[in-house]
LOLO-607126 format. One record per residue: residue in three letters; y, x, z of N, C-alpha, C, O in turn; residue number from 0. Coordinates in steps of 0.05 Angstrom, whole numbers, always signed. Layout:
% LOLO-607126
  resn      nY      nX      nZ     caY     caX     caZ      cY      cX      cZ      oY      oX      oZ  resi
   ALA       Y       X       Z       Y       X       Z       Y       X       Z       Y       X       Z   NUM
...
END
This chain:
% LOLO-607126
  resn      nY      nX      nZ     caY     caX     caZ      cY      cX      cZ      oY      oX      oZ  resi
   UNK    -542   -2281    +201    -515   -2283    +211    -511   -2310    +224    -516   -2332    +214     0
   UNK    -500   -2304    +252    -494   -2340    +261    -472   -2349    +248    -454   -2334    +241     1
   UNK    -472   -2372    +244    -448   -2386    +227    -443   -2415    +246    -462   -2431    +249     2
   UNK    -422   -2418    +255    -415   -2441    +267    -384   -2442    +268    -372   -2422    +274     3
   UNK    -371   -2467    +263    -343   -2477    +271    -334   -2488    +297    -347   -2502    +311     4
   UNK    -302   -2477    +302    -302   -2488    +321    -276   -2507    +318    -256   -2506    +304     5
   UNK    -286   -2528    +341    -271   -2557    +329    -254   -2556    +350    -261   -2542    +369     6
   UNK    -229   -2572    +351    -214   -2578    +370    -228   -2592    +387    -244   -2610    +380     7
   UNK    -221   -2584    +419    -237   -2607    +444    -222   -2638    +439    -198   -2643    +442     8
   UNK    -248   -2660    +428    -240   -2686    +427    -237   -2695    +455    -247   -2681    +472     9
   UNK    -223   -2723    +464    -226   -2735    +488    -251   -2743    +500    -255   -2741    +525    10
   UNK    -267   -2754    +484    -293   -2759    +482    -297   -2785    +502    -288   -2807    +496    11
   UNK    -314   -2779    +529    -314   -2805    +548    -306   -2793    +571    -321   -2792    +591    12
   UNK    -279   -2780    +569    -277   -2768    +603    -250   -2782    +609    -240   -2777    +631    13
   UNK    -239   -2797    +595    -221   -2813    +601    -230   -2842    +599    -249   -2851    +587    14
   UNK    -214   -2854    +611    -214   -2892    +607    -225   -2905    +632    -229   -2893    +653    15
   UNK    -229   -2929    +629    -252   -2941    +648    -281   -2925    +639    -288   -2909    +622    16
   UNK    -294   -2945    +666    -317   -2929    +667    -339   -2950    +648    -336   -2974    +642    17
   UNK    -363   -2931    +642    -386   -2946    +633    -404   -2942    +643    -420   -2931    +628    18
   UNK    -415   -2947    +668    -435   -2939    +686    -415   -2923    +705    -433   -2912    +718    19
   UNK    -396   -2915    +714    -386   -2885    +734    -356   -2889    +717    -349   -2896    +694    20
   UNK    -345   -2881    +738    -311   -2881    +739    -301   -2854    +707    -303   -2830    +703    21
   UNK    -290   -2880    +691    -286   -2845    +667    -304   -2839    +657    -305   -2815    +648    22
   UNK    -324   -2854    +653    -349   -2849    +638    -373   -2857    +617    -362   -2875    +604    23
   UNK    -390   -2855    +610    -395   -2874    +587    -430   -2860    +588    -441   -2848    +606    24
   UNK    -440   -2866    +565    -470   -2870    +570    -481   -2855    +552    -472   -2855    +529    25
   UNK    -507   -2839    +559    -521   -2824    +521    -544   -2841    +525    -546   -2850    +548    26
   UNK    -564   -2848    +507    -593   -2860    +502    -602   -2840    +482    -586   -2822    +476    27
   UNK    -627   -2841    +471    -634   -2831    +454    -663   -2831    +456    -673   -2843    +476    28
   UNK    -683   -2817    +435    -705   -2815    +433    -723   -2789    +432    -708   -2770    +434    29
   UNK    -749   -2781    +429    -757   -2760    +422    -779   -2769    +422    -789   -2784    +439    30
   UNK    -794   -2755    +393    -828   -2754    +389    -842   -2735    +389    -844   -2719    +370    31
   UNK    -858   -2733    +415    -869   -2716    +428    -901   -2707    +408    -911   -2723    +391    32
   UNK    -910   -2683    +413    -941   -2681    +405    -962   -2687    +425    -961   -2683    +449    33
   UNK    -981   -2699    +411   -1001   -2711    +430   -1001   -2693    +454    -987   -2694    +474    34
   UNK   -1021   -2673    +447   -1020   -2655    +480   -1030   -2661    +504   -1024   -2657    +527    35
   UNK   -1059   -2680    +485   -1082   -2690    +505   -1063   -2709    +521   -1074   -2708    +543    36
   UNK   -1035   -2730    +524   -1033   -2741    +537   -1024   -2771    +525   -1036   -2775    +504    37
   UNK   -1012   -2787    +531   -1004   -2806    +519    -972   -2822    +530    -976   -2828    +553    38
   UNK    -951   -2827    +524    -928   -2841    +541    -940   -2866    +553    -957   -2878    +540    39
   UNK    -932   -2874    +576    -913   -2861    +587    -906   -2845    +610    -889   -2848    +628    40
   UNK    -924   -2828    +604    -922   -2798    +627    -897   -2791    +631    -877   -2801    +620    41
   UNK    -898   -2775    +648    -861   -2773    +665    -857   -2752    +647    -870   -2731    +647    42
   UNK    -840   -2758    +632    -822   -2735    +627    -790   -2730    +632    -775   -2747    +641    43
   UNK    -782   -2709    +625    -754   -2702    +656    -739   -2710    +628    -750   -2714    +607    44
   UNK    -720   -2710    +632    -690   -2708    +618    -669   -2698    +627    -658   -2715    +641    45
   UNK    -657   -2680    +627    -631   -2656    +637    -613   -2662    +613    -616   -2655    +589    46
   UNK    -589   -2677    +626    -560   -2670    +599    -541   -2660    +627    -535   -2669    +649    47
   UNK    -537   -2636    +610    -509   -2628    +617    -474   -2634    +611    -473   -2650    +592    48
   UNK    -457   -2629    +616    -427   -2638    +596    -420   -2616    +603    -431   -2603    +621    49
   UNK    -399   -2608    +589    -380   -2588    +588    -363   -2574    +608    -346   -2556    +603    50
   UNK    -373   -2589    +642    -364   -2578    +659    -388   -2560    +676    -381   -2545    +694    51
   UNK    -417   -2563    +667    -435   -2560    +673    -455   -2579    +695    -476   -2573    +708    52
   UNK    -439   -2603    +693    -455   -2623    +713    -481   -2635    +705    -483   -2641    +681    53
   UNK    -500   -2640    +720    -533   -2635    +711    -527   -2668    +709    -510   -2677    +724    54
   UNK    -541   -2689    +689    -548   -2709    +695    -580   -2714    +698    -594   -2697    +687    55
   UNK    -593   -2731    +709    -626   -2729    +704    -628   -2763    +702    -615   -2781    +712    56
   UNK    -654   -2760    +681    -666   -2787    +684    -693   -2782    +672    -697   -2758    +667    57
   UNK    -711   -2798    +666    -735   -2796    +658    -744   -2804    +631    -732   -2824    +623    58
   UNK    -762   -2795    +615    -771   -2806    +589    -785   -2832    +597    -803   -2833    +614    59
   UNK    -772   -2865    +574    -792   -2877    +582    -814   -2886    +565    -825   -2867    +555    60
   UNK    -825   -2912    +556    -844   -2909    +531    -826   -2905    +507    -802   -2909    +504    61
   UNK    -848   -2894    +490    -844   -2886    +462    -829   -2862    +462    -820   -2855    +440    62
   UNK    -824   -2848    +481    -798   -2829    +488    -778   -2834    +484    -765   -2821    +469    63
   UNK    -767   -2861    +499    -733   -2861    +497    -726   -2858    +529    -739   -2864    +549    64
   UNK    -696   -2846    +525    -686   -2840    +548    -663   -2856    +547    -657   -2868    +527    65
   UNK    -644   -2856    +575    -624   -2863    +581    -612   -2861    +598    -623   -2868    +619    66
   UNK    -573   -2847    +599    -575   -2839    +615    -542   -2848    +620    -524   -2833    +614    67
   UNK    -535   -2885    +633    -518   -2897    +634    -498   -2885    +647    -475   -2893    +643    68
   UNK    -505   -2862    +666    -476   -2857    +687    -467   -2825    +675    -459   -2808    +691    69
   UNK    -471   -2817    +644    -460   -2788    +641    -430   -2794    +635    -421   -2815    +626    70
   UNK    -416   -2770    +641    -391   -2766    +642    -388   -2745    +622    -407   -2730    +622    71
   UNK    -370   -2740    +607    -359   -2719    +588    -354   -2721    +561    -356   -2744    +552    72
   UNK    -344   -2694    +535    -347   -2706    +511    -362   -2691    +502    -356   -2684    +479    73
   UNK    -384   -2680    +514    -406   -2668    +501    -426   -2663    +514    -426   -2660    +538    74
   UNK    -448   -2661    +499    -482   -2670    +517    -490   -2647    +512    -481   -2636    +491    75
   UNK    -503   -2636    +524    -532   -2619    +526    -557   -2632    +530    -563   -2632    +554    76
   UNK    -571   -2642    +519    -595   -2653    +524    -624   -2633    +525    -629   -2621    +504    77
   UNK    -641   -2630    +549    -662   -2618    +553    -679   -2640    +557    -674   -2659    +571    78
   UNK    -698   -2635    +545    -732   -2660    +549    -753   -2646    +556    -763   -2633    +537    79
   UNK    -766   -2643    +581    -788   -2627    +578    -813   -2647    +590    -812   -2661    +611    80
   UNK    -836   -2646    +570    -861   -2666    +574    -881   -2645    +575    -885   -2629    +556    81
   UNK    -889   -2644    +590    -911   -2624    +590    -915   -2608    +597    -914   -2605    +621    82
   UNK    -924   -2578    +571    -905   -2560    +567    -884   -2545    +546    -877   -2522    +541    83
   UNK    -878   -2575    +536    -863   -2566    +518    -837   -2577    +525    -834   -2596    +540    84
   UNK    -821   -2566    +517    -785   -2574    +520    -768   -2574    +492    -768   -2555    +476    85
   UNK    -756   -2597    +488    -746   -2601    +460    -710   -2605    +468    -707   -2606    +492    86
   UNK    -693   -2606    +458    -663   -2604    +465    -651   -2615    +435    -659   -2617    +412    87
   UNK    -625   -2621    +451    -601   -2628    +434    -576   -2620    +442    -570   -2616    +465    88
   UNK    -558   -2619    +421    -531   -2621    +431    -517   -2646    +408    -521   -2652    +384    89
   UNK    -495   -2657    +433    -479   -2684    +421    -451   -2674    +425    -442   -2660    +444    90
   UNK    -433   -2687    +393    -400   -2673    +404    -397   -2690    +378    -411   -2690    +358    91
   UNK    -368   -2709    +387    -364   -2723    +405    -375   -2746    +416    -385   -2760    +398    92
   UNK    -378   -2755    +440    -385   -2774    +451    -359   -2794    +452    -337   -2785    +457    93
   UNK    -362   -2829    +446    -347   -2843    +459    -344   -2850    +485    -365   -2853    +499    94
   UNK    -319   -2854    +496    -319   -2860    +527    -333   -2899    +528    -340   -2912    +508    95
   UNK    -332   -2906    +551    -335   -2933    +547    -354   -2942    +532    -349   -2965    +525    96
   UNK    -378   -2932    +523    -398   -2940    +508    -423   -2925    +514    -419   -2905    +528    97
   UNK    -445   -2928    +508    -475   -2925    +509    -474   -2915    +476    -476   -2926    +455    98
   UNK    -469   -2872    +490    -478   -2867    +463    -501   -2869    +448    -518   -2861    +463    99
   UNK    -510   -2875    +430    -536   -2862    +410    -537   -2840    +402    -526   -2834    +382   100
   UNK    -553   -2821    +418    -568   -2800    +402    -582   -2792    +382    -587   -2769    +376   101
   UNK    -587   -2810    +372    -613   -2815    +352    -633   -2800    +368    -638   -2804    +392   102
   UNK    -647   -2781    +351    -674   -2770    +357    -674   -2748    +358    -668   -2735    +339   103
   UNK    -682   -2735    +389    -686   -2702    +389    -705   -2694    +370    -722   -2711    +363   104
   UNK    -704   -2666    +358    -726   -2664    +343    -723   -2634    +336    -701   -2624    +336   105
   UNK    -737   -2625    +331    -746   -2591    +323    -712   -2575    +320    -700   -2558    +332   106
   UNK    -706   -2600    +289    -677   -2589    +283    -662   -2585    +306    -659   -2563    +316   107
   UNK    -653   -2606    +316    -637   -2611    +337    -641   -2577    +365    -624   -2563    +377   108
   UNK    -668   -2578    +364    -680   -2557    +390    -674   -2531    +368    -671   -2512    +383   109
   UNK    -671   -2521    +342    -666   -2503    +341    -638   -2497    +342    -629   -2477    +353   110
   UNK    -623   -2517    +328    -597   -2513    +338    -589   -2511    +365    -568   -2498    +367   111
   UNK    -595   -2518    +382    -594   -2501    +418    -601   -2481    +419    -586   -2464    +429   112
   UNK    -627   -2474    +407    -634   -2450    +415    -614   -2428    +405    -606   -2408    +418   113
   UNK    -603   -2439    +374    -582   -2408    +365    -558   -2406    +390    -549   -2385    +401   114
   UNK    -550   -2437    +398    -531   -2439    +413    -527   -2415    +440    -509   -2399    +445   115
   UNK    -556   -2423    +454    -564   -2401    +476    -565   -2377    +470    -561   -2361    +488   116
   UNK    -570   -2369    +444    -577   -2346    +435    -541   -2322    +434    -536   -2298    +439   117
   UNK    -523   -2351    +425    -501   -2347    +416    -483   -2339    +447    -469   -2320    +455   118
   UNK    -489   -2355    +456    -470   -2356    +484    -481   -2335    +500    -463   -2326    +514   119
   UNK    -502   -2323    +505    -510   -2313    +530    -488   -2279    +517    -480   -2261    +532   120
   UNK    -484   -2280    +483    -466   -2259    +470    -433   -2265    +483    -416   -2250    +493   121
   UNK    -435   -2296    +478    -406   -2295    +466    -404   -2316    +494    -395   -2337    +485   122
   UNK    -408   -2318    +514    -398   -2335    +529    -372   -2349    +529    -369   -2374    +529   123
   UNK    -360   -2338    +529    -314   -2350    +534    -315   -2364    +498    -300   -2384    +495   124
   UNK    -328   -2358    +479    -322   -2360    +449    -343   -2386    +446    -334   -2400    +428   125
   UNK    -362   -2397    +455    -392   -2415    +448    -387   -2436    +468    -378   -2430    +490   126
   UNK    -392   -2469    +460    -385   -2484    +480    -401   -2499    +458    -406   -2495    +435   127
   UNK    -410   -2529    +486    -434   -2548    +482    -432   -2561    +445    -448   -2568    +428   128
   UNK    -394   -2557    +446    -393   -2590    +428    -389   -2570    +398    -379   -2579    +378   129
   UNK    -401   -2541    +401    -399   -2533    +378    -436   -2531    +370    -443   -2518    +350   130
   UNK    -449   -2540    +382    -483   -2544    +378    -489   -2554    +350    -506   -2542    +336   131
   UNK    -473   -2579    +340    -478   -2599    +321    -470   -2585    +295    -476   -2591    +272   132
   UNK    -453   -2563    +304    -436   -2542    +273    -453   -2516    +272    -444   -2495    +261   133
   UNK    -481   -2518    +284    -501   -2490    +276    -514   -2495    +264    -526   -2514    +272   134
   UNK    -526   -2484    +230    -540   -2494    +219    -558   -2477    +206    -556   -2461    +188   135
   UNK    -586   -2488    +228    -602   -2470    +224    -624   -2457    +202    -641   -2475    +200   136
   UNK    -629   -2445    +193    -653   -2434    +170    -678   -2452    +169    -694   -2455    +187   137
   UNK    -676   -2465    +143    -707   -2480    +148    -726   -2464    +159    -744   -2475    +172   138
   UNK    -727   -2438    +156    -760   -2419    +170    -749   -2419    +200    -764   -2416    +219   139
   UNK    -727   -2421    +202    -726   -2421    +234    -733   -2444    +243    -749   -2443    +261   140
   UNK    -727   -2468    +235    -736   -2497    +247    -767   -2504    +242    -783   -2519    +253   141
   UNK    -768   -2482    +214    -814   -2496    +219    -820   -2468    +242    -843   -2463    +248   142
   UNK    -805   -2458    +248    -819   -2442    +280    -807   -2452    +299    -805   -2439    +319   143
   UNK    -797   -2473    +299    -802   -2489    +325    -813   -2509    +318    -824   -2520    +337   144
   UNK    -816   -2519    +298    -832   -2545    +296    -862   -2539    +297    -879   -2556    +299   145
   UNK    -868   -2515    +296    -893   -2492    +298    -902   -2494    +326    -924   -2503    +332   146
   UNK    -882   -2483    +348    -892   -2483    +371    -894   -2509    +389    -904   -2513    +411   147
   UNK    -872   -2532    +362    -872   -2561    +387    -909   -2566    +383    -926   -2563    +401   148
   UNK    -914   -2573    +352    -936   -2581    +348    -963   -2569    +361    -983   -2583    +364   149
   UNK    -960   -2535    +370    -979   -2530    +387    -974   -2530    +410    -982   -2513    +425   150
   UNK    -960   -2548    +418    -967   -2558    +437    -949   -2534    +467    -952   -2536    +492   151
   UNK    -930   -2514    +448    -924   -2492    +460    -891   -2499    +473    -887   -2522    +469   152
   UNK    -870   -2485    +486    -842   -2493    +499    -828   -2467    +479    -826   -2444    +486   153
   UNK    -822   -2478    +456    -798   -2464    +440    -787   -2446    +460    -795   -2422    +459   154
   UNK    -774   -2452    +475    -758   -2437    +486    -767   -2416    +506    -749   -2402    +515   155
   UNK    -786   -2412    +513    -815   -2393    +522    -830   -2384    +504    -846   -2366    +512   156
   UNK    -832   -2392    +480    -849   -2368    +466    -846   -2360    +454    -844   -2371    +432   157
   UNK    -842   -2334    +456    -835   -2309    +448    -819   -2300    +426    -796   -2291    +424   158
   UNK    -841   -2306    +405    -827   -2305    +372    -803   -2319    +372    -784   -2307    +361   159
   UNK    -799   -2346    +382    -774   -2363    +373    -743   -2355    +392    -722   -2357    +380   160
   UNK    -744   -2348    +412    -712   -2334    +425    -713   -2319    +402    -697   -2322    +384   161
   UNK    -739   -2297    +402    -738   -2269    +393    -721   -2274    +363    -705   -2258    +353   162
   UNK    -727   -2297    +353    -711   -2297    +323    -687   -2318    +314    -678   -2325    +292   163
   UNK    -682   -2324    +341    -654   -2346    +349    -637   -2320    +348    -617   -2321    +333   164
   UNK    -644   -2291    +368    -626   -2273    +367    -621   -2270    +342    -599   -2278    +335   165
   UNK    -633   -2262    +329    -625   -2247    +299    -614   -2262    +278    -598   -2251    +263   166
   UNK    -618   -2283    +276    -597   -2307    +270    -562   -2302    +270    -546   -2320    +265   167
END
């Protein structure tokens, strides 16, 4: 059964001065990637979305940290893809006027998106970014993604893991 809350929309960073961009404020964060025969700091992409659907991009740099000074909104979608694997987050709330911290993408974090996607492509008008952080997923669901990060595989492409985000 999916289980998630939904919170009132905070202001987050879409008001105020800007922090990098007019009305806006900043995410950073990290992720630890599996070897995968390569080493950082290979290009890896970074995709955050906000709540209006606007793409931000920037690049992984060493150790896998990112940053991404000119995002706008009060909630992140974070996509990381190195390789072939792709790991995600979601952030809710963001402060305006500051360089959020993410902490660290990580399995957990990518399974909670994945129920998210799983949830929305159902419930579209009902599922929104800044309810990501209130899904809480089955430890056997997070060691099957932490299953496919470590081989080296894209959670979100193989097979078994959508297949049991749905049923969630």
């Amino acid at each position: 059964m999916l289980l998630f809350l939904l919170v009132p929309f905070l202001g987050g960073c879409l008001q105020g001065p800007s922090f990098g961009t007019p009305g806006g404020c900043g995410v950073r964060g990290r992720v630890v990637l599996p070897s995968c025969e390569a080493v950082f700091p290979e290009a890896g992409v970074v995709l955050a979305y906000n709540e209006r659907g606007e793409v931000f991009r920037g690049f992984l740099g060493e150790n896998g940290e990112f940053s991404l000074p000119s995002f706008s909104g009060s909630s992140c979608l974070v996509y990381i893809r190195w390789k072939n694997v792709q790991l995600a987050g979601g952030f809710h709330p963001l402060q305006r006027d500051t360089l959020n911290d993410l902490g660290e993408i990580t399995a957990y974090t990518t399974a909670q998106v994945l129920i998210y996607e799983a949830a929305h492509r159902l419930y579209p008008q009902a599922v929104y970014i800044r309810d990501i952080p209130h899904f809480l997923p089955p430890e056997s669901f997070v060691d099957l993604v932490e299953g496919a990060i470590r081989s080296c595989r894209d959670p979100f492409s193989s097979p078994d893991v959508p297949r049991a985000a749905q049923r969630l």
